[in-house]
Residue, then its C-alpha position, 0 to 999 in steps of 0.5 A: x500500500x503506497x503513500x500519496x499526499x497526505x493520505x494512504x492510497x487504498x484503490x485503483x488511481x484516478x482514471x485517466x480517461x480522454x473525452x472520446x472515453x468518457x463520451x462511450x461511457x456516457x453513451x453506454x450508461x444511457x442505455x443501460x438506464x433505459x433498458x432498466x426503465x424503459x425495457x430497452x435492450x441491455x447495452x454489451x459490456x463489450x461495447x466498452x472494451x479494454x476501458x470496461x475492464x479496467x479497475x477503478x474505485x468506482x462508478x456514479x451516474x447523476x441525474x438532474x431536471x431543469x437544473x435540480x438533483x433528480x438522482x445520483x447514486x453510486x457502487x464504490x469498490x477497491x478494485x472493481x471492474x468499470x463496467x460492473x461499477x457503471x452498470x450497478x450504478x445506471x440501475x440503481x440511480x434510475x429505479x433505486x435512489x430511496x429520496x426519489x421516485x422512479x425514473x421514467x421514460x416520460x422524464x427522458x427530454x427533460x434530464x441531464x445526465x452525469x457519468x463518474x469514473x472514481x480513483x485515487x481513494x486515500x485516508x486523510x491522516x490529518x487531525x482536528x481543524x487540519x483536515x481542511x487543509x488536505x484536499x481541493x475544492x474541485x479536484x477531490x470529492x469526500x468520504x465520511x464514516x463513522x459511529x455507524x454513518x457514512x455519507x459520501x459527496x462527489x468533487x462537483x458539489x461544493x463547485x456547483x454550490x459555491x462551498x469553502x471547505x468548511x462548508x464542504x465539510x459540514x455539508x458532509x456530516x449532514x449527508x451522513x447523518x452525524x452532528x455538525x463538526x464531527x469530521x473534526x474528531x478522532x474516531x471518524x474517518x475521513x477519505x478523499x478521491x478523485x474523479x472524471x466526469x462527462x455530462x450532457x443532456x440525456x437525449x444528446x445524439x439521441x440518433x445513436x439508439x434509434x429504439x431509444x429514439x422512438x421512445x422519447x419521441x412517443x412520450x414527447x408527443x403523449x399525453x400521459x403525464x405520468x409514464x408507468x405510475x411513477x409518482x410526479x407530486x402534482x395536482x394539475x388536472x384535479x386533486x388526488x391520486x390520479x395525478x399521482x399514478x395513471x388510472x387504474x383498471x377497475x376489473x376486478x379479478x377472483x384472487x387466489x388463496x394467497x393465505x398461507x404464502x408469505x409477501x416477499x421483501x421488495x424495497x429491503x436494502x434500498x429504503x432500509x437495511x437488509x437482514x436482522x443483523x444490519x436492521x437492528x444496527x440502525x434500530x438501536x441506534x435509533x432507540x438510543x436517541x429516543x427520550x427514554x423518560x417520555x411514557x407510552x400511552x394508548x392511542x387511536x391512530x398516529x402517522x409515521x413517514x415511509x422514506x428511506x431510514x437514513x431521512x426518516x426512520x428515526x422520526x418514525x421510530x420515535x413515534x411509534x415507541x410512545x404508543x401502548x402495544x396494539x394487537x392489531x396495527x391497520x397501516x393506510x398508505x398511499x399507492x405509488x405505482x400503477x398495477x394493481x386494485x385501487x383499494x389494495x387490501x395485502x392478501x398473504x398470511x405473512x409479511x417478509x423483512x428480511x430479518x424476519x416475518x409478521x402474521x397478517x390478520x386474516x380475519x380482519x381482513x376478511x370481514x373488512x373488504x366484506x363490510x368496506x366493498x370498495x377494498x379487495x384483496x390484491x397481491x399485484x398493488x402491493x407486490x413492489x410498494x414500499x410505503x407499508x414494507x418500511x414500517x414493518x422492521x420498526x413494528x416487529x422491534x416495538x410490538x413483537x406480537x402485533x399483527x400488520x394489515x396493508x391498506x393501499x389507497x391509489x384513487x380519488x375518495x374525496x367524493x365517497x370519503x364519508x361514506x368510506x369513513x361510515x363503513x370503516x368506523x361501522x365495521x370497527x365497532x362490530x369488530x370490537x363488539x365480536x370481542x376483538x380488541x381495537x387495533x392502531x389506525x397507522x397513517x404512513x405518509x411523506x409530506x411535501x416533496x421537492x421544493x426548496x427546504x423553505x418552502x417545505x417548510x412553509x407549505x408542511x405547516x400548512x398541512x400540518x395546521x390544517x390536520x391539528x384541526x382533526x377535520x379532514x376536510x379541512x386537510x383535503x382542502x388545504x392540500x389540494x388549495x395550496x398543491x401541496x404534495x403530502x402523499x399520504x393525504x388521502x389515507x389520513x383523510x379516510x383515518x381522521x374521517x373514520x376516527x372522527x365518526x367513532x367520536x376517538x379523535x380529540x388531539x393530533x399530538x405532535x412528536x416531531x418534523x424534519x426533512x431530507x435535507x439534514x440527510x442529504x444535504x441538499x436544501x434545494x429540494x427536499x422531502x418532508x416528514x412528520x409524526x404524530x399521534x392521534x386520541 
């Protein structure tokens, strides 16, 4: 292991890559992006010859719109070949980014697209304040890790948002999820490395792939403005959820007896870890930052978020452990995607984490989708949605014996909201009245999404005033008046609807709001989240 600088060298050096290079991974990485989203062919790793082959730190692919972060994402590893980095890196950053949605075909004309070879990983053996002093803005990106974090930011940001290297710095630790000025001290690490980048707008020389070609030009010339369901976060042409996703088919189907089969895991490893060993990692970390003197207590309904852990884990952790343990925890959760029923009721008899399973309520379930007819049983709807998955780790940590039914809303309810609400807090108060005891009502929602972090800020509260008030009126209004593009809007709506009817819903308590930024770093287009408890 040789010495470079001010730091040991720890993987391959930093590519020294020409232009007609870097444009062939361009190429290459587009491609490989569309086949992943747009069912395209796969690009040949051939088509990269020797340069595919040769071993660097790592690869990132970038994504903006109209000037804004819309992904990035990476795969680091000493000694790994280009094209494994590339590919890993093109799917992950168009279907993986947990602080996004999806990329989408309809998106292509609108993207630019940035492709990173990474060399030149060294320690930065410095201490304290004189870390600052051992890399260049411009020239080298940073890696921090440490206390169970890391975070990771590439030589172009502190240039395109004008950072000093204090800036840089803090900016780091935000990305990581450490305390401002921890890349001061001793038991954290900090890493530096060198980059190569090619970036054009994604559609540039479009003729080279004449099947790419004809896609983009098809979604140019559509009308659907939400290509494959994928989330947009607007209102246009109405409020709801059909400007979330595309609408769904109302045939119904007779499912089969999924009852004894068991959801597979979609999002783990993505939106949080994978495996028992690396979830209970984050969850003690999680707890051992929860005010331990603050009692639980019983309550009707709460809302929790469903990004990725690393944004909003710790909120939802910290709000679920304040309440008493439910036998019975009913999540409503908003529908992402296209496929499946627009009242998607989860059909099998358990739920996969990857670090263990929870029983579904069968019998609830049964009488449910009998007394409330608008719901039915649908595998398809909640096959890849993650608005539930994310919650169900945290719920076996907290409720070992509790039992988890998946309601996913993915159509407009304003007009039968109240009737919904009638059937729901009917069926509950026969439910109870057979001897069953009361389960959770559990709202998983995000609050707005992609505006600056002031802005954010000023429309959640907005929201969150209006749903203090417990009318979901009042919240649908307020949302859909000020385009505010809360996700979870409609299942809160149905849950304060049907808490209200049942005459359970007195006070929405707050435990806490925060956004993306802190994670990410990124202020200029964040993602809100809040929770609450509901008695």
């Amino acid at each position: 292991m040789s010495e470079n600088g001010s730091g040991r060298v720890v993987s391959a050096p930093k590519p020294e890559f020409s232009e007609e290079v870097m444009e062939k991974l361009f190429y290459w990485a587009r491609d490989r992006v569309a086949s992943a989203v747009a069912g395209t062919k796969r690009p040949s790793p051939d088509l990269l010859g020797d340069e595919g082959k040769r071993s660097v730190l790592g690869a990132f692919v970038s994504f903006k719109k109209r000037g804004r972060l819309r992904s990035c994402m990476g795969h680091m590893a000493e000694g790994c070949r280009l094209v494994d980095a590339l590919d890993s890196a093109s799917v992950y950053a168009a279907l993986h980014d947990p602080r996004f949605p999806q990329i989408s075909a309809s998106e292509f004309y609108d993207l630019d697209l940035e492709v990173w070879a990474l060399g030149s990983f060294r320690e930065i053996l410095e201490k304290g304040d004189a870390r600052r002093e051992a890399f260049l803005i411009g020239r080298d990106g940073l890696q921090i890790q440490g206390r169970g974090r890391r975070g990771l930011l590439l030589p172009s940001v502190p240039v395109e948002l004008g950072w000093n290297p204090d800036q840089f710095l803090e900016g780091l630790c935000d990305k990581a999820g450490l305390a401002r000025g921890s890349w001061r001290q001793d038991d954290v690490q900090l890493f530096a490395f060198e980059g190569v980048s090619f970036k054009k707008p994604f559609v540039w020389n479009l003729s080279r792939n004449e099947e790419l070609a004809k896609i983009v030009e098809e979604k140019r010339n559509s009308s659907a403005a939400d290509e494959g369901g994928r989330a947009t976060y607007s209102f246009a042409n109405g409020f709801g959820f059909g400007a979330l996703q595309a609408p769904p088919s109302p045939r119904r189907e007779t499912p089969r007896d999924l009852s004894q089969e068991t959801r597979p895991a979609a999002v783990a490893g993505m939106f949080y870890p994978r495996g028992a060993s690396a979830q209970k990692q984050m969850l003690d970390e999680f707890q051992d930052k929860i005010d331990a003197s603050v009692g639980k207590k019983r309550v009707s309904g709460a809302m929790v978020p469903h990004a990725g852990w690393i944004f909003s884990g710790r909120l939802a952790t910290d709000t679920l452990s304040r309440i008493e343990a439910p036998e019975t925890i009913v999540v409503l959760a908003p529908k992402h995607r296209r496929e499946g029923a627009p009242f998607a009721v989860m059909p099998y008899g358990t739920w996969d984490y990857t670090g263990g399973t929870i029983a579904n309520d069968l019998e609830f379930v049964d009488a449910f989708v009998k007394a409330v007819p608008s719901f039915q049983k649908d595998a398809l709807a909640h096959r890849s949605e993650h608005s539930i998955e994310v919650q169900l780790p945290i719920i076996a940590r907290l409720f070992p014996k509790a039992k988890v039914v998946g309601l996913l809303i993915g159509a407009q309810i304003h007009n039968e909201l109240d009737a919904l609400a009638g059937q729901f807090a009917s069926f509950l108060e026969s439910w109870e009245g057979a001897g069953h005891s009361k389960p959770l009502l559990l709202i998983s929602s995000d609050m707005n999404h992609y505006a600056n972090e002031a802005r954010t800020r000023e429309l959640d509260g907005m929201a969150l005033s209006a749903l203090e008030t417990l009318d979901a009126e009042q919240l649908y209004s307020t949302v859909a008046r000020n385009d505010i593009s809360m996700c979870g809007v409609l299942p809160a709506c149905l849950t304060l609807a049907t808490l209200s009817k049942r005459g359970e819903l007195h006070a929405a308590e707050r435990v806490g709001y925060a956004t993306s930024g802190a994670a990410s770093g990124d202020f200029e287009r964040v993602v809100g989240y809040a929770g609450y408890l509901l008695d």
